[in-house]
Every structure is written in structure tokens, then in C-alpha cells.
PAFIMI-129987 format. One line per field, with one value per residue (C-alpha): x, y, z; residue number from 1; residue in three letters. Coordinates in pm, whole numbers. Example, Ala and Ser with C-alpha at 12.3 -4.5 7.8 and 13.67 -1.06 7.14 Angstrom:
% PAFIMI-129987
px <- c(1230|1367)
py <- c(-450|-106)
pz <- c(780|714)
k <- c(1|2)
r <- c(ALA|SER)
END
This chain:
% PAFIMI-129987
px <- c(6715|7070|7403|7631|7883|7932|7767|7482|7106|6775|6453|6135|5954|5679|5866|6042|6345|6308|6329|6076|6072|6011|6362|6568|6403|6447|6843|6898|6744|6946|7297|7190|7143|7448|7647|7522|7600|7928|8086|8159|8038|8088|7749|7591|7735|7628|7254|7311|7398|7080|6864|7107|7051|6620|6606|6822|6563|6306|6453|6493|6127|6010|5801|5677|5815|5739|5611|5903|5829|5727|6009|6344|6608|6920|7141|7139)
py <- c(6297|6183|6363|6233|6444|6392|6053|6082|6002|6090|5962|6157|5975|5865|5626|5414|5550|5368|5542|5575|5337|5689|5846|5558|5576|5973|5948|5684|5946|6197|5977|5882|6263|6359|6105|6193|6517|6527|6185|6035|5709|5645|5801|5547|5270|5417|5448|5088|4977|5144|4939|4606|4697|4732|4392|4211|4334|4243|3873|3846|3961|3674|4006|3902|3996|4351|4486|4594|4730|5093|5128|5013|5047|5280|5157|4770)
pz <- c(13046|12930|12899|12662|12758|13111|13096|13329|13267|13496|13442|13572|13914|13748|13570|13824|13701|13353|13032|12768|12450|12296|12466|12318|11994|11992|12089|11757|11500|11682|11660|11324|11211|11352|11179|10855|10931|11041|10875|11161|11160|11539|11602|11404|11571|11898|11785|11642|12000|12156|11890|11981|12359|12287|12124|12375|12621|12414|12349|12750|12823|12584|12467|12108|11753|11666|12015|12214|12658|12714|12979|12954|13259|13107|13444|13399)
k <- c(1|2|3|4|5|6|7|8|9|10|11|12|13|14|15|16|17|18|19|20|21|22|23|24|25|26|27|28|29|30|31|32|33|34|35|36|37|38|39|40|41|42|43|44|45|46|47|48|49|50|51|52|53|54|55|56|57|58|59|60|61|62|63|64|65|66|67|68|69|70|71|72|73|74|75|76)
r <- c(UNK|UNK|UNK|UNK|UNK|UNK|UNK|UNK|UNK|UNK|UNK|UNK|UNK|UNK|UNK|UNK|UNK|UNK|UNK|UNK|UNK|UNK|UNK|UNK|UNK|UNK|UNK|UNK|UNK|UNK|UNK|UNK|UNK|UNK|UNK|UNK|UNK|UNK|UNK|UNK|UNK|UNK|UNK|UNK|UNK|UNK|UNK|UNK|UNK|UNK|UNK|UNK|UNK|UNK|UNK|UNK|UNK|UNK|UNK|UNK|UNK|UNK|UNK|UNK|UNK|UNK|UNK|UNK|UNK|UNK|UNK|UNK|UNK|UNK|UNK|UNK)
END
């Protein structure tokens, strides 16, 4: 779970307090839409930054080219 509001993000137990690949993918369609919507292109840039933030992680694992980790760590 993530607040963008107040700033704060949860992650259920059974993840080891990592977020889903799905969650981060779900949040840039969301940013995405709402940019379109509204005009304001900040929200793109901040889905833009969650995709930048997913391949870093990616690069780092040595994970290879088109596969990307199940759980990613939204504190670090």
C-alpha cells in the first residue's frame, strides 16, 4: 500500500516488506492516466522515475534483459 499524499508505503507480511513488481507497474499506469488527464506532466515524470528506479534494480541484480525481480524494496 502507498500514500502519495502523506508519503508513507506498507507492504503486506508475506512479502518481507517488499513490494510487488505488479504494485509498481500498477502506480505508472495510474501516474500516467492521471497526467493525461489533468495536463500535468509531473505525473509522468514520476511514473518515469518508478520505471528508471525498476531497471536500476534490475541492472544491479545482474537479472537478465527483459525479466525484471518479483519484489522490489520501496525503502532503499
Amino acid at each position: 500500500m502507498f500514500c502519495s499524499l502523506q508519503g508513507w508505503a506498507k507492504n503486506p507480511t508475506w512479502s518481507r516488506g517488499a513490494s510487488t513488481l505488479a504494485e509498481f507497474g500498477t502506480l505508472q499506469m495510474e501516474y500516467i492516466a492521471l497526467s493525461e488527464r489533468t495536463g500535468d506532466g509531473e505525473w509522468r515524470d514520476l511514473a518515469e522515475s518508478i520505471v528508471e528506479y525498476v531497471r536500476k534494480i534490475r541492472t544491479q541484480t545482474g537479472t537478465p534483459l527483459g525479466l525484471y525481480p518479483l519484489y522490489l524494496n520501496p525503502h532503499r
